[in-house]
C-alpha positions, 0 to 999 in steps of 0.5 A: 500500500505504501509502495503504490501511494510512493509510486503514484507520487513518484510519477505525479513528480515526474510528470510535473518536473519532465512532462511528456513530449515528443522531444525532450533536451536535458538540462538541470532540471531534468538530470539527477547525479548520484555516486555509483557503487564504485564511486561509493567505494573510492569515497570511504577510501578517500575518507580512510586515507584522511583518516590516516593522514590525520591520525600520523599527520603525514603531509604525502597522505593529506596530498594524495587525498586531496587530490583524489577528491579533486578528480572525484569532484571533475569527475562529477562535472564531466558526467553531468556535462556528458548528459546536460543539452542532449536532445532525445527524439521519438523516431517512430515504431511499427505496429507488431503482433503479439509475442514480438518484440515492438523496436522503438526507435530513438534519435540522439541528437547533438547541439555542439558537443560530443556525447560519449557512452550515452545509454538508454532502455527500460530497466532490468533490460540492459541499456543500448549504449550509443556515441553522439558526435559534435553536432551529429545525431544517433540512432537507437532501437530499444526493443519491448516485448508486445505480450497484449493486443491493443496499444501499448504504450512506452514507459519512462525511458531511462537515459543515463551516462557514466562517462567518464571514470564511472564514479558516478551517474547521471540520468534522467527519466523521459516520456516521449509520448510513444504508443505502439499498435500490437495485432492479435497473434496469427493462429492458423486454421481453418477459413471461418465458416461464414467464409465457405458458405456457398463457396464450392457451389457452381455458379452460373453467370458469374465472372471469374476475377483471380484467385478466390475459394469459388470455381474450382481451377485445378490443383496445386502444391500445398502452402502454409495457410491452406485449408485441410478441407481442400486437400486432395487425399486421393492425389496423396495416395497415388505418391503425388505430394501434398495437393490442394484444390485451387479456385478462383474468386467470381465476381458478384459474390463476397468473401466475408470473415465473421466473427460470430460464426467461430467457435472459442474465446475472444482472442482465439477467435481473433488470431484466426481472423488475423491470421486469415486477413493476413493470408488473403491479403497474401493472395491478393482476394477481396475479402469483409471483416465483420465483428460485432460493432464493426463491419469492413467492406470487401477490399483488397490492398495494404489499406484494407489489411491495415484497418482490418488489422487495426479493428482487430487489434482494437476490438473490446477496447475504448479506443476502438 
């Protein structure tokens, strides 16, 4: 309960402090420095050999000492120097299915001065480590795992440098404002019932416009995605592979996937639509996408897989 109430609070200071943006530049109000393990370790021996200098009053141990802390405190200058004035740009992401991994891209950008060792991710994931030349720009792709359909959208992205020595690190936390579209998981079966109907019935007087699941053209050799129904098991039998029945498409009847007529849960019924809008596109064969609430008219195209791919992706949500 107190972890949350802390969390909540957290971010509602980080909203305030950096507030989401499609760019953001790092300055002081944005970056936090801190010792690192190591730092922490060299600071007690720093204060050991003080300790002994003091207690023997020798001059060489006061000098050394001093020293050391002064390359700590320059240390600390160049870490925060390394980090201040860095530009970070959303560069954009594809949509996935879920199970990928969605790659956000990231655009480090120069304003005069090299940045060395720069490192970025969401933690515990290891940080992807980029250099920034004079006046030049980076680019980084921070992979995140897609495990829900929907929009997924992007946590603070931790931005850090340990340059030079690595006795301290400063970073800071960043809300590029990123959303990625993640698409139900393909799951391979058979064409949704309402799909078939009628399909292998002759029809007289229509016009055959491509391949389709109409008018019965021949055989051909199997392909991933095919349906079991059409497979020739005769052709089989006789030693001549692994056949399907191939038809074309006429003109005048629709090819729709329906939701309703499938079987099972909601997200099984969504990745046999997807992985058959993916198939059919494949095929370059009109086909409708009916779900409850929605309904796409038959098509064919890059524009029409998409919005298909979208409506699944987004049924059942607010966004949708």
């Amino acid at each position: 309960m107190f972890r949350d109430a802390y969390r909540q609070r957290w971010r509602q200071w980080l909203n305030r402090r950096i507030p989401p943006a499609r760019a953001v530049q790092l300055n002081q109000r944005r970056i936090f420095i801190l010792p690192t393990p190591r730092g922490l370790a060299f600071s007690v021996v720093l204060l050991l050999m003080l300790l002994a200098g003091i207690n023997y009053q020798n001059s060489l141990a006061y000098g050394l000492t001093f020293l050391l802390l002064s390359v700590f405190h320059t240390a600390m200058l160049h870490t925060y120097r390394n980090l201040s004035g860095l530009m970070i740009k959303a560069a954009g992401v594809a949509p996935v299915f879920v199970g990928e991994q969605a790659r956000f891209q990231l655009r480090l950008e120069s304003r005069g001065k090299v940045h060395e060792a720069i490192a970025c991710g969401w933690p515990p994931a290891p940080l992807q480590i980029a250099d920034v030349p004079a006046e030049g720009q980076a680019l980084l792709e921070i992979p995140l795992a897609a495990s829900r359909r929907g929009w997924l959208r992007a946590e603070r992205l931790r931005v850090e440098s340990r340059f030079p020595l690595g006795l301290l690190v400063a970073w800071s936390w960043v809300d590029l404002d990123q959303a990625v579209l993640v698409y139900p998981q393909p799951l391979p079966g058979d064409l949704p019932l309402a799909a078939q109907v009628g399909l292998e019935d002759e029809d007289e007087g229509q016009r055959i416009v491509g391949r389709g699941a109409d008018d019965f053209q021949g055989l051909r050799t199997f392909q991933p995605g095919d349906s079991r129904r059409r497979l020739d098991w005769k052709a089989y039998s006789r030693g001549q592979g692994l056949l399907v029945k191939d038809f074309a498409q006429l003109a005048g009847r629709d090819l729709w996937l329906d939701f309703s007529s499938l079987g099972g849960d909601v997200e099984a019924r969504l990745s046999l639509l997807c992985h058959w809008v993916l198939t059919l596109d494949q095929r370059q064969q009109a086909f409708g996408l009916n779900l409850p609430g929605s309904r796409l008219e038959p098509a064919t195209g890059a524009a029409h897989r998409e919005a298909c791919l979208k409506a699944l992706a987004l049924f059942g949500s607010a966004s949708a």
